[in-house]
C-alpha positions in Angstrom: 254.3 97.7 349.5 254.2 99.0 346.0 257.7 98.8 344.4 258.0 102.4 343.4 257.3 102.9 347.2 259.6 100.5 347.8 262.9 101.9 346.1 261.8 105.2 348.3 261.8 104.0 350.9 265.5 102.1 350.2 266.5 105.8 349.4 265.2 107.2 352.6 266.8 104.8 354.9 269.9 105.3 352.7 269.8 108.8 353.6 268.8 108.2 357.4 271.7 106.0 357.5 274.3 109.0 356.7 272.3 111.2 358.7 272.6 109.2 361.9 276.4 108.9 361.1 277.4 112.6 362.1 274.4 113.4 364.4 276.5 113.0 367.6 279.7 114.5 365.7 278.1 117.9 364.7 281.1 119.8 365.9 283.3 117.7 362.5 280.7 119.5 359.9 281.5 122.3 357.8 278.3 124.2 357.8 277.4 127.0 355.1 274.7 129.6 355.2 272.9 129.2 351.8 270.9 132.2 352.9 270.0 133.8 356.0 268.9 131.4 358.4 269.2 128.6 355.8 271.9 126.5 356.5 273.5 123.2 354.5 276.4 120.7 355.8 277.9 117.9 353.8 275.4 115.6 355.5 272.9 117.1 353.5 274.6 116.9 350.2 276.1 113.3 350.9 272.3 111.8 352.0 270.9 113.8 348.6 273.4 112.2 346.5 272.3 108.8 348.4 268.8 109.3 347.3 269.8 110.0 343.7 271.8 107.3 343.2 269.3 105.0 344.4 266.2 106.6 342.4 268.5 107.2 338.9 269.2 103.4 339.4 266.1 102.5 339.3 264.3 105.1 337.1 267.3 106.3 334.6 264.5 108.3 332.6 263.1 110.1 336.0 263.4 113.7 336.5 264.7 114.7 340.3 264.0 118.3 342.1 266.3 118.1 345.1 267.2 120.9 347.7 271.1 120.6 347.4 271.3 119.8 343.7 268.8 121.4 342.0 267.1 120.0 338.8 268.6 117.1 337.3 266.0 116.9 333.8 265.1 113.4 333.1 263.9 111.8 329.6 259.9 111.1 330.5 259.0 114.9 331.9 255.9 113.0 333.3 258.1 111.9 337.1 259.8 114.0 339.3 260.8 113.1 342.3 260.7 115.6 345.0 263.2 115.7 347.8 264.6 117.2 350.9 267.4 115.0 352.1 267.4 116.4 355.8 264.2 118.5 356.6 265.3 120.2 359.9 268.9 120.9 359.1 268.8 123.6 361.9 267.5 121.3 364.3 270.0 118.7 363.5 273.0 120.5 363.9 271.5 121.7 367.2 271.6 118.3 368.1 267.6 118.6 368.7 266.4 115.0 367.4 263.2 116.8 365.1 264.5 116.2 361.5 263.3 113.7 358.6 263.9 112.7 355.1 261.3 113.8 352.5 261.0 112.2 349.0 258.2 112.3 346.9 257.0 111.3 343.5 255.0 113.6 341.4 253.5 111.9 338.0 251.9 114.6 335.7 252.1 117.7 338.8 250.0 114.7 341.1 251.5 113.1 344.1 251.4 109.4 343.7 254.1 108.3 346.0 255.7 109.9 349.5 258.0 109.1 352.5 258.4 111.2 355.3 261.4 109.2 357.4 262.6 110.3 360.8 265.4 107.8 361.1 266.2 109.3 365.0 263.4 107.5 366.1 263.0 104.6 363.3 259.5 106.3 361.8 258.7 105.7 358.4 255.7 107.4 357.0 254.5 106.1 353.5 251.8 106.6 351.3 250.4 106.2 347.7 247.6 107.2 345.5 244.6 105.7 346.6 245.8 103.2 349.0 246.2 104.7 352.4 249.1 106.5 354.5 251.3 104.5 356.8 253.5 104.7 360.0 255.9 101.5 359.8 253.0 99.7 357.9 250.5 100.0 360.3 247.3 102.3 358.9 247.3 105.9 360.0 244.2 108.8 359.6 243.7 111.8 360.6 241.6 113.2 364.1 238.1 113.6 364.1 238.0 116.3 366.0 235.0 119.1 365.2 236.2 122.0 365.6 239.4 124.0 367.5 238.4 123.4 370.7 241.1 120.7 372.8 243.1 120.9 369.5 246.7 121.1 368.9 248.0 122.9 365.7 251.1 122.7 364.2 253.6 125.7 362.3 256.4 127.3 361.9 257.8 130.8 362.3 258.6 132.7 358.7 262.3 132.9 359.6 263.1 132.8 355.5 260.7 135.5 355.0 260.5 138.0 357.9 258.8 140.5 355.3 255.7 138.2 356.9 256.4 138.1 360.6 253.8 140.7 361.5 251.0 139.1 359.6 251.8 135.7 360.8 252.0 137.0 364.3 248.4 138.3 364.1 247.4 134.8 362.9 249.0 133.1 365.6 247.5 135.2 368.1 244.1 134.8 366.7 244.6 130.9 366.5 245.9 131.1 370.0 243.1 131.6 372.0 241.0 129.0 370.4 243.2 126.0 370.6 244.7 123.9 373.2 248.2 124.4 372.0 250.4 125.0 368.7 254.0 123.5 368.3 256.7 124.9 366.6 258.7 121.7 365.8 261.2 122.6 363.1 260.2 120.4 360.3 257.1 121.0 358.1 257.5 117.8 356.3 257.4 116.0 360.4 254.4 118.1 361.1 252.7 117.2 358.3 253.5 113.4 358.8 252.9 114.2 362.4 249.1 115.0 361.5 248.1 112.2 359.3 249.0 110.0 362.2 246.5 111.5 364.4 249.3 113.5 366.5 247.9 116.7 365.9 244.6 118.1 364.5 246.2 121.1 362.2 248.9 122.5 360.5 249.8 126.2 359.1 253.0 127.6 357.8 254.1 130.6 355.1 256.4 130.4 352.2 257.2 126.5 352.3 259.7 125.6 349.6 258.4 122.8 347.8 260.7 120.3 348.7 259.4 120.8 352.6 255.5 119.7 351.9 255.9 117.8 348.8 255.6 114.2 350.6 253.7 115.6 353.6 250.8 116.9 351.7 250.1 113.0 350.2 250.5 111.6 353.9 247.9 114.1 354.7 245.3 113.3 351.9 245.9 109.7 352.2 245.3 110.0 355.8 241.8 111.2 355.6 242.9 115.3 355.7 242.3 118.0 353.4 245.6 120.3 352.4 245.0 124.0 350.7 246.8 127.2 350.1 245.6 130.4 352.0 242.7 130.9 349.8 241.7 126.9 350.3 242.6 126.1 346.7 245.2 123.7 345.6 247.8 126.3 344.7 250.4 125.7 347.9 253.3 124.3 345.9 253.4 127.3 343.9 252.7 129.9 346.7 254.1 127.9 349.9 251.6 128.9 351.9 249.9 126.1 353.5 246.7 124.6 355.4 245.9 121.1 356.3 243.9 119.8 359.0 240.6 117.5 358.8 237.9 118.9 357.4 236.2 120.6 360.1 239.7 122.2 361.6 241.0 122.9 358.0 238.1 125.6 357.8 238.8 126.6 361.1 242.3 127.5 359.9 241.2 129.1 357.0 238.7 130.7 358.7 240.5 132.3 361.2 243.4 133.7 359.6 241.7 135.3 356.3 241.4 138.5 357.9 245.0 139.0 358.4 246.3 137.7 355.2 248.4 140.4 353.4 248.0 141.4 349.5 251.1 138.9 348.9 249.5 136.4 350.9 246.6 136.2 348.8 248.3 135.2 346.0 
């Protein structure tokens, strides 16, 4: 494994390890609403500051984007790493086992290195620039399907931005029809690791924070898949809007949910 990889994935099980600690003592958290819907425990913050500590040992001069703590500026502006310490807090403190650990490493604005770690059921996704994605080191791609039909797609409700409930609705129910099933699983950076293992064909979702797809979308282009924002471009860390699939269902996406897409949706 490459070593930067390497000190991720350290992190990551770091993290897991914390995480699994308090997943059958939810009712001992002190949960906060950050925003509506958005929720934060000290599980999150204490597996974030697991993850730092690890990566600033390693790379003193990195820069690190995390959910809990913000920016922490670095000397060489050319690495960030890119992380969500508990993707799927609502899940987790519902005690329903969908949740992961997302780090990434962005050198220049371009993925290079990811994990995606779901340490309920031991899964650790990996992946580099240029040399494959992985599920517990065995090579993972995505489906060949052709087309929609026998698929299963991937999303997840707007509950952050119900502004876009109605035009995601009208996606959902064109999508519908055409499929062989869509999952709402709670955690976009699972879903997307989900995919590039061949688990399901396609993915959608609106207004993603960054930290959510960051290591997902690598998995997913390592993996064989194509990831775009609404308009197919490249633009879905900025806009959070998001499509990934392979080639032939990523149009399909597209596709299919153009004509509902709102002025803001464009963007």
């Amino acid at each position: 494994m490459n070593p930067t990889l390497n000190i991720a994935v350290k992190a990551a099980r770091k993290a897991g390890d914390i995480i699994l600690r308090y997943h059958n003592q939810i009712d001992l958290l002190t949960i906060e609403n950050k925003a509506v819907n958005d929720f934060v425990s000290e599980v999150d913050k204490a597996a974030e500051d697991a993850i730092i500590d690890e990566l600033k040992y390693a790379f003193p001069d990195h820069s690190i984007l995390g959910e809990e703590n913000g920016e922490i500026a670095g000397k060489d502006k050319r690495f960030v790493w890119i992380l969500d310490p508990l993707d799927g807090t609502t899940n987790y403190l519902h005690g329903f086992p969908q949740y992961a650990v997302s780090i990434a490493l962005y050198e220049n604005d371009e993925p290079t290195h990811a994990v995606v770690y779901d340490p309920f059921k031991e899964e650790m996704f990996t992946a580099s620039k240029g040399d494959g994605a992985y599920l517990n080191e065995q090579r993972i791609r995505v489906t060949n399907t052709q087309g929609f039909k026998d698929t299963l797609i991937g999303t997840g409700f707007p509950f952050k931005e119900p502004q876009h409930l109605d035009a995601y609705l009208a996606m959902f129910k064109a999508i519908h029809p055409k499929v062989a099933g869509i999952r709402r699983a709670g955690s976009a950076a699972l879903d997307l690791a989900y995919l590039a293992a061949g688990r399901m064909d396609g993915f959608w979702e609106i207004k993603l924070n960054i930290w959510d797809i960051a290591a997902g979308v690598l998995l997913v282009k390592e993996a064989g898949g194509f990831v775009g924002d609404f308009s197919g471009r490249g633009k879905y860390l900025e806009t959070g809007n998001v499509v990934a699939g392979n080639e032939k269902v990523f149009k399909e996406i597209l596709k299919t949910i153009h004509p509902h897409l709102t002025h803001d949706l464009q963007r």
